[in-house]
C-alpha positions, -999 to 999 in steps of 0.1 A, spaced: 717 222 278 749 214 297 767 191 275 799 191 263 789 169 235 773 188 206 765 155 191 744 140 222 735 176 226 720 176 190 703 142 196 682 154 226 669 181 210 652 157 182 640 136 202 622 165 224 610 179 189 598 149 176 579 154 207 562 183 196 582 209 218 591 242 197 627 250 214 651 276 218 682 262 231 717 271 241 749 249 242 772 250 274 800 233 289 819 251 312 812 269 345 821 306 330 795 303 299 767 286 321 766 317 343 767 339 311 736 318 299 717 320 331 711 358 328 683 345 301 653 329 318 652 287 305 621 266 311 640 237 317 682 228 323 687 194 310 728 183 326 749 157 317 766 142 347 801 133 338 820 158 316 859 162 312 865 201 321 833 206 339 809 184 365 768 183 366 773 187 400 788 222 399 763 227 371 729 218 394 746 241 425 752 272 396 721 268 388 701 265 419 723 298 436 704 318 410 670 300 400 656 280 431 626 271 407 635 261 369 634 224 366 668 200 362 672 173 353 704 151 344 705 125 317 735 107 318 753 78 303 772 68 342 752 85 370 749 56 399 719 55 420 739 63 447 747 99 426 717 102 415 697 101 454 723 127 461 716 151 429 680 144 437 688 159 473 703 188 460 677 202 439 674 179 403 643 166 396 647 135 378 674 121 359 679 97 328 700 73 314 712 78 282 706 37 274 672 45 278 657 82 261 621 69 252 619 85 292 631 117 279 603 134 267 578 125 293 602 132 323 603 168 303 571 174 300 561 161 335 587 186 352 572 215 327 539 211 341 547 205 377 569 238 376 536 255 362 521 243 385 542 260 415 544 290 403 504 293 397 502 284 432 528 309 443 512 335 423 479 325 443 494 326 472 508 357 466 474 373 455 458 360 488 490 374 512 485 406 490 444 408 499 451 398 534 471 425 536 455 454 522 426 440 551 445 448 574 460 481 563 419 492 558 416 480 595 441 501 611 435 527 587 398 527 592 400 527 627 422 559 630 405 575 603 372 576 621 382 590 653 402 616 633 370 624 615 349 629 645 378 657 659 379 670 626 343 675 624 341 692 657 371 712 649 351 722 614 318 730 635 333 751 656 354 771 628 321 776 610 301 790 640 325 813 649 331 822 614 291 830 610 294 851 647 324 867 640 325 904 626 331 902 590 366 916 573 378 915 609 411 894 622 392 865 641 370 863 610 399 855 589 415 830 612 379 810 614 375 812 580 416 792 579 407 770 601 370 761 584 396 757 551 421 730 566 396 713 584 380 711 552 411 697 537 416 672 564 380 659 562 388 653 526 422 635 533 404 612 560 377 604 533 400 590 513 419 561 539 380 557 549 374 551 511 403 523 512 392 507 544 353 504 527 337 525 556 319 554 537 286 544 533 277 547 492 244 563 480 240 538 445 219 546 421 218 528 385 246 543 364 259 537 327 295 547 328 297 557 290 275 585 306 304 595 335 332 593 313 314 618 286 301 643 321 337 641 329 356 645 297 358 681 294 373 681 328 401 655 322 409 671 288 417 704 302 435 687 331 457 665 310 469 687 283 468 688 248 505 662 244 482 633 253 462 621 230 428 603 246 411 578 225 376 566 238 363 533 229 333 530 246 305 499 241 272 515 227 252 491 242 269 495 279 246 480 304 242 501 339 260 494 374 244 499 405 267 523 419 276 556 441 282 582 407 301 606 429 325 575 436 327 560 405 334 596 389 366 598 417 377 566 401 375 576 364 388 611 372 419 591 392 424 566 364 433 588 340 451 618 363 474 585 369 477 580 332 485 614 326 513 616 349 530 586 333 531 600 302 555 629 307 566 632 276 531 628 257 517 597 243 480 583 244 456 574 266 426 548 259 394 549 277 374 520 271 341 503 285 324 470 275 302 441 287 316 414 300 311 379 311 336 362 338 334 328 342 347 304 369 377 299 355 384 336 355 372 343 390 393 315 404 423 325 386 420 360 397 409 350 434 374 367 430 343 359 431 312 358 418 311 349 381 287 365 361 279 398 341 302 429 345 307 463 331 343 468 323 363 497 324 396 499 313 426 530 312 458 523 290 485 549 288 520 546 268 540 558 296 569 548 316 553 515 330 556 503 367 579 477 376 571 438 391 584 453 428 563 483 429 532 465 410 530 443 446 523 480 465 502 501 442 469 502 461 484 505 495 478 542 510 505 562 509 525 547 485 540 567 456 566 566 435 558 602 426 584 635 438 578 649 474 550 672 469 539 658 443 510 634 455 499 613 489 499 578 475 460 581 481 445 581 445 453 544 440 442 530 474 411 552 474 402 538 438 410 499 451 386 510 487 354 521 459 356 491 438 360 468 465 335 485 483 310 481 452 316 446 452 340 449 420 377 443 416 407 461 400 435 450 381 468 462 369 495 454 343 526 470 333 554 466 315 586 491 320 588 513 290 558 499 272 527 516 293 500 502 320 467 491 319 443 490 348 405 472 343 375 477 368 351 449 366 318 464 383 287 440 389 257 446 356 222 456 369 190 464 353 170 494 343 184 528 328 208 556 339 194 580 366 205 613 365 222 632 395 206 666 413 224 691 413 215 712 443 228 748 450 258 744 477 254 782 497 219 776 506 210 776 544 175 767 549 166 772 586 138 754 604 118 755 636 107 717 642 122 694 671 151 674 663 166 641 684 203 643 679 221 610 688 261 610 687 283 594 710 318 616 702 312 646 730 328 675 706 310 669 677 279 661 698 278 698 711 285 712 680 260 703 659 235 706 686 249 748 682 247 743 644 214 728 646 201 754 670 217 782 655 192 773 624 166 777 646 155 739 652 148 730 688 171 700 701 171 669 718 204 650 726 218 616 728 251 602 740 246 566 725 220 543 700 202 534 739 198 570 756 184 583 717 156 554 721 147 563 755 146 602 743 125 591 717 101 570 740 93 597 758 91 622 734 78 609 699 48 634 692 74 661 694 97 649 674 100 656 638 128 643 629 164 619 639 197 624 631 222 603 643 254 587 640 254 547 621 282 534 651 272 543 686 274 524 718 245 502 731 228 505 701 237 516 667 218 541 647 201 516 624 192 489 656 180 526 671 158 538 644 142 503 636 131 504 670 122 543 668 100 536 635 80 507 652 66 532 678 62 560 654 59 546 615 76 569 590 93 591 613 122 606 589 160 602 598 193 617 586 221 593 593 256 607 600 285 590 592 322 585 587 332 547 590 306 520 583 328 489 587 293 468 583 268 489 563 245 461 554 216 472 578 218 511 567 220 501 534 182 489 539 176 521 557 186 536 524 165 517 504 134 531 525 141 565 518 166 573 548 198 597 537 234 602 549 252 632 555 289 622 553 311 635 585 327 658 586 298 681 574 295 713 573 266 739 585 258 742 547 253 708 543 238 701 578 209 728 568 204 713 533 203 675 540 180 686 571 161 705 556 160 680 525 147 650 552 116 671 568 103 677 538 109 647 521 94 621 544 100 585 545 78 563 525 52 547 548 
């Protein structure tokens, strides 16, 4: 209230409760305390015009050099219409005559509600410039990371054959063995940015998460640290998710490595899963869609909190607010990438000094939790049977043909989706079984294999893949049985998930 009258200042205040508003209020009538009283955010600045020491004028430009948005409006026993166009071009939004207050209360409460109103859309618009954006990050990023992949895998095929030829304990045995370990190490770091961009293809299966978080517990426990208390609140009657359970456990496991780390000096940690319902209201607020039945999870720490400015970056790769050395920026963007991926959505909220929150909304299903194999990871099984190989990236091309040889499998090879199905034409009775890439030239390996599987019905496939920017068609491959070997793969997991598909055929 800039008035310099406490009486009239007194008066407009009963008239706004009789109203019905509940206010807090604050007396001013020079330039020096108005600046003092706009470090406090106000819902509404309510000016007189003409005052002795101090004009509403000057008030309107104080107030508009630091608050562009809060509402003003003069009421005034002398303003001229003239005055009042030009206070109206300067940013008030209304003004009103003191002969005449019955207009206070609505002009209020009319200028509350249209200043909700802009900052709802803002905060919409903001949400949308924020989603755009992190499309277009997952774009580039995508992009990148799947050519880096395809080197990488090479790079990793090679390291492992000579490793396997080399003589062991010996120099060049060594140096294969270092380069199998950081090729390693950079397919894992170009799985992550693929993650974010929503090109690894998921393997779902139904999946209660009270289950996850209880497989993963001991694990986080001994990782966090016994100054955390971890409090789990999870919904005994948890409905399942359709969902990838080595992706979803990433998620968890990041979650609360996140939590952890905001809670230097200890606090507590609350792990907590329900049912939900989110209705349209919800979804259009949040700029998400569809309504309907979700499982939620949610992680609260006590920690330091996260500021509004670094709130708006979170899930972008790369970003950290973390030490050199002390994390990529990866954990969050890679978490935002699986949930998106699984048609879910994240949120976040923080407050400095009070602790964060973040919720995972992830679409209900039906049916029951379904338990994951665990397989033994040194095996090499070895085979004799004729294999089409289709992948369009010439390194890795040539070495998993020597992998798939040096197994003992007999090979045919493909430089695109086209030249596999015109290999295949001609040589169906011999073959046994396809593995190719999902994104080739001519024809991809899904457009390939439908076509393969119309000549010869239930012939059995291994897809290979890094980026999957449109994985609706191999997702119905999966659903017939077909598998995917995620790039880059080793000669360990080449022989296994081969091996795995030849005696595992397709359903007819």
């Amino acid at each position: 209230m800039v008035e310099d009258s406490e009486d009239d200042a007194e008066l407009l205040l009963l008239l706004l409760g009789q109203a019905g508003y509940e206010i807090k209020s604050e007396r001013v009538d020079s330039a020096g305390s108005l600046a003092k009283a706009l470090n406090q955010k106000w819902d509404i600045v309510i000016s007189d015009h003409s005052m002795p020491h101090f004009s509403g004028a000057e008030a309107l430009k104080t107030v508009r050099a630091l608050d562009t948005e809060v509402p003003f409006i003069f009421v005034s026993g002398t303003i001229g219409e003239e005055v009042a166009a030009n206070a109206m071009r300067n940013g008030a939004q209304d003004y009103v005559m003191k002969s005449n207050l019955k207009r206070l209360a609505p002009a209020v409460q009319r200028e509350l509600k249209d200043a909700a109103e802009r900052k709802e859309r803002k905060r919409l618009d903001r949400r949308v410039q924020q989603l755009e954006r992190y499309e277009a990050i997952g774009r580039l990023v995508g992009g990148i990371a799947h050519d880096f992949n395809n080197m990488v895998g090479a790079i990793l095929g090679w390291a492992e054959l000579g490793f396997d030829e080399s003589k062991p304990k010996s120099g060049l045995h060594d140096r294969f063995q270092k380069i199998r370990d950081q090729s390693l190490r950079a397919g894992k770091l170009t799985s992550k940015l693929l993650t974010f961009a929503g090109g690894r293809a998921l393997q779902p299966r139904k999946i209660n998460l009270n289950v996850l978080i209880e497989e993963e517990m001991s694990l986080i426990s001994r990782l966090i640290g016994e100054g955390i208390k971890v409090r789990i609140l999870a919904a005994p009657d948890l409905k399942v998710t359709l969902a990838d359970p080595t992706q979803i456990e990433q998620v968890i496991m990041n979650l609360c490595l996140n939590a952890r780390d905001a809670m230097e000096q200890g606090g507590e940690m609350v792990i907590e899963t329900q049912n939900v319902e989110l209705g349209p209201d919800f979804c259009r607020e949040h700029c998400v869609d569809p309504p309907g039945s979700y499982v939620l999870l949610r992680v609260s720490d006590t920690g330091v909190g996260i500021d509004s400015a670094t709130m708006e970056h979170i899930f972008e790769p790369f970003f950290t607010t973390k030490q050199i050395g002390k994390g990529t920026g990866l954990g969050l963007a890679t978490l935002y990438g699986v949930v998106k991926q699984h048609g879910g959505f994240v949120f976040a909220e923080s407050k400095v000094g009070i602790g964060s929150s973040f919720r995972v909304y992830l679409r209900v299903s039906t049916g029951s939790h379904e338990h994951l194999e665990i397989r033994d990871d040194d095996e090499r099984p070895r085979g004799s049977e004729t294999i089409l190989l289709a992948e369009d990236h010439e390194g890795l091309r040539e070495t998993a043909r020597e992998m798939l040889e040096a197994l003992g499998y007999r090979v045919l090879v493909a430089s695109d989706g086209g030249n596999a199905l015109e290999l295949f034409t001609a040589n169906a009775k011999q073959i046994d079984l396809v593995v190719m890439d999902v994104v080739m030239p001519v024809l991809s390996g899904p457009e390939a294999y439908l076509e393969m599987a119309a000549l010869k019905p239930g012939v059995r496939v291994v897809f290979t893949t890094g980026y999957t920017p449109k994985a609706k068609a191999l997702t119905s491959m999966l659903e017939k049985g077909g598998v995917i070997l995620q790039k880059p793969y080793s000669l360990t997991s080449l022989s296994q998930m081969v091996r795995g598909a030849l005696e595992f055929p397709l359903p007819g």
